[in-house]
C-alpha positions in Angstrom: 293.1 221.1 116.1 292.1 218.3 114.2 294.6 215.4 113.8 294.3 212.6 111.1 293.5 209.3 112.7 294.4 206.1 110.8 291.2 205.8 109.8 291.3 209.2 108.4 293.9 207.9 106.0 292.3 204.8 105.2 289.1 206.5 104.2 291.3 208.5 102.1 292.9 206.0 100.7 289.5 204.2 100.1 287.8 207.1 97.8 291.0 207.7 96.3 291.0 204.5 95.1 287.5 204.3 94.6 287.6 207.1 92.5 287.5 206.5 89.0 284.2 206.2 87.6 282.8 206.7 91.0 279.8 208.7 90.0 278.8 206.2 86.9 278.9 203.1 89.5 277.1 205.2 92.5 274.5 207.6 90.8 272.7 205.6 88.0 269.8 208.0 86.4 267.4 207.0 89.0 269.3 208.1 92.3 270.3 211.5 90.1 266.5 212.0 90.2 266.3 211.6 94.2 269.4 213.8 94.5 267.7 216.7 92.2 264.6 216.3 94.2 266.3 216.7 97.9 268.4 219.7 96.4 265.2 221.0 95.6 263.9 220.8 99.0 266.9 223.2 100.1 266.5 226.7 100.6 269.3 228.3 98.8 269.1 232.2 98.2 269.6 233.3 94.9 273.3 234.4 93.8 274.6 233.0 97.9 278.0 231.3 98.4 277.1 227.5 99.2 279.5 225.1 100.5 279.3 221.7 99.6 281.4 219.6 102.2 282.3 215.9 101.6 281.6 216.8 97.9 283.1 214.1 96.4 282.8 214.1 92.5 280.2 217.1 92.6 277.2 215.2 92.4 275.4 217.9 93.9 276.8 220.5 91.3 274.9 220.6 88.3 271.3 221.1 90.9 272.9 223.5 92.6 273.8 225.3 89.5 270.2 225.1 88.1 268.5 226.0 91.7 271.0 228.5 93.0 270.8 230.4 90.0 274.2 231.1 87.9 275.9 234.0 90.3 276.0 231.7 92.8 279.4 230.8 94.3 279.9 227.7 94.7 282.7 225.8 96.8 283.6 222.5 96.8 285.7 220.8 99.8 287.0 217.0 100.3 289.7 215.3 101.9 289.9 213.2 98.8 292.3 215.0 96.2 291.5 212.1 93.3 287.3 213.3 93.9 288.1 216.7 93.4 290.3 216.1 90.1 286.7 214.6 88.9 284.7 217.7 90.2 287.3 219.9 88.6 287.1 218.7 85.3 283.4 218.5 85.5 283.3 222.4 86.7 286.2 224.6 86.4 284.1 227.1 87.9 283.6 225.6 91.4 285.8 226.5 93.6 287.7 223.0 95.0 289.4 223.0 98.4 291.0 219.6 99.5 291.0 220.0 103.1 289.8 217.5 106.2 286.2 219.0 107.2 286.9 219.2 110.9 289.2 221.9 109.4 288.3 223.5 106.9 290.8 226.5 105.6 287.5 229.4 105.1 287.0 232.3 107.3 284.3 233.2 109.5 281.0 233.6 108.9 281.8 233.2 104.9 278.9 231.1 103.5 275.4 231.4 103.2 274.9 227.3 103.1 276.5 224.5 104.0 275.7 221.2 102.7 277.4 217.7 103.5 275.4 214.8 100.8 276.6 211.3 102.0 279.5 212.2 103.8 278.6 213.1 107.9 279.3 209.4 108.8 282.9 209.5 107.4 283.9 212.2 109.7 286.1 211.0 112.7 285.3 214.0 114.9 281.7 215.2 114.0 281.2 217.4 116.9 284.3 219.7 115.5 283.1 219.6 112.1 279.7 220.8 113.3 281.4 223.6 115.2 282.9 224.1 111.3 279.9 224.1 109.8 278.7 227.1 112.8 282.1 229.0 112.3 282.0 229.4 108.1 278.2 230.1 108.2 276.6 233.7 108.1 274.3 234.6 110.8 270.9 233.5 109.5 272.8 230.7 107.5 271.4 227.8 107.5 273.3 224.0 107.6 271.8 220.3 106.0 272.9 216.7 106.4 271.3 214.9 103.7 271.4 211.1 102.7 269.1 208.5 100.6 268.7 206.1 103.3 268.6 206.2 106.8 270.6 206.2 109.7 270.0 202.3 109.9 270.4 201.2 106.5 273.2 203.5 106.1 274.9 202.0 109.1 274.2 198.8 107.6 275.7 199.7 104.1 279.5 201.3 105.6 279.6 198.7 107.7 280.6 196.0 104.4 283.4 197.7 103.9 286.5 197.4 105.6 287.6 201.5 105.1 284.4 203.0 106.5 283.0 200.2 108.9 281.6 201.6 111.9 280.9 205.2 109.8 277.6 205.6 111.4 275.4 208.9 112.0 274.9 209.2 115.5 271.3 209.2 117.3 268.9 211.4 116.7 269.9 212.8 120.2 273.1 212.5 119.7 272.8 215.0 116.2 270.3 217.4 118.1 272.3 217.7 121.0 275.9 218.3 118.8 274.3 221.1 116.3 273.2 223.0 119.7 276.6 223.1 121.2 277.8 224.1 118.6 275.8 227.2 118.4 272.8 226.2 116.0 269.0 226.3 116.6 268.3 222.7 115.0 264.8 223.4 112.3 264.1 219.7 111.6 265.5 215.9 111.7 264.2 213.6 109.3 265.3 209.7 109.7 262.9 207.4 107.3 264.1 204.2 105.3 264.6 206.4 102.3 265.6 209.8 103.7 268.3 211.1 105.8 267.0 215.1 106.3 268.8 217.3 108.8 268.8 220.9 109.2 270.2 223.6 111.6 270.2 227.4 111.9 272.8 229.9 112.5 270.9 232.4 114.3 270.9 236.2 113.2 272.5 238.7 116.2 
């Protein structure tokens, strides 16, 4: 069981705050272009149920609208009620949970992808979220941890602000070594100036 930290509710409190006109300070045209072109690197099956964790405002949405196809499900999960307001407004037909990711309220084996853009260093325990990530997935499902920058400039970027100081991704070890206890194969890690590219499988029975 997953209990909130302080830190927990000072991240919280952080994006809350932080909220309005998040997006239109964070994702000028230029990074929306790098987001579309990672989204387009997943492998999303057409009409699948794809969970976006640590969603934020729904950056992600509108590409995976367009690549999923339009009968795909789409949900939606933050610990930030204020983000998902934004998210909601943006697309009522996303389903929006506002839960902590370490516990997220979906049954087993329930989605086909899970996706967490920008958001693995905030989590306080990151080995319980990855055993998440392993519980919600179908067998054959398939996980990514994706960011614009890597580890180290990333590291160096939370770590000017007070809320999310020390919110770093942990060592390439560290990730491998986490996914696999959790129960994944891990497919491919990616850490480049620029790119942040992690994916996992859950594998078939």
């Amino acid at each position: 069981m997953h209990h909130s930290t302080n830190q927990d509710d000072e991240r919280r409190k952080f994006f809350d705050s932080h909220a309005e006109g998040w997006e239109t300070r964070n994702y000028p045209q230029e990074i929306l272009d790098q987001v579309e072109g990672v989204v387009q690197n997943l492998y999303l099956p057409e009409g699948g149920t794809i969970l976006d964790v640590g969603c934020g405002q729904g950056v992600l949405t509108p590409f995976l609208r367009a690549h999923a196809g339009k009968d795909a499900h789409l949900i939606a999960l933050d610990a930030s009620a204020f983000m998902l307001r934004a998210l909601s407004a943006k697309d009522p037909l996303v389903t929006a949970i506002h839960a902590p990711a370490e516990t997220m309220p979906l049954i087993n084996a329930y989605v086909d992808v899970v996706i967490c853009f920008s958001a693995f260093p905030h989590f306080s325990d990151k080995a319980a979220v990855a055993r998440e990530f392993f519980r919600v997935l179908k067998p054959g499902g398939t996980a990514y941890v994706l960011h614009l920058m890597g580890s180290e400039a990333l590291g160096r970027h939370h770590d000017c602000h007070h809320a999310v100081r020390g919110d770093h991704m942990p060592t390439e070890h560290g990730m491998e070594a986490m996914f696999r206890e959790a129960g994944f194969a891990v497919l491919k890690l990616k850490d480049e100036p620029d790119c942040y590219f992690f994916s996992a499988s859950k594998k078939s029975k």
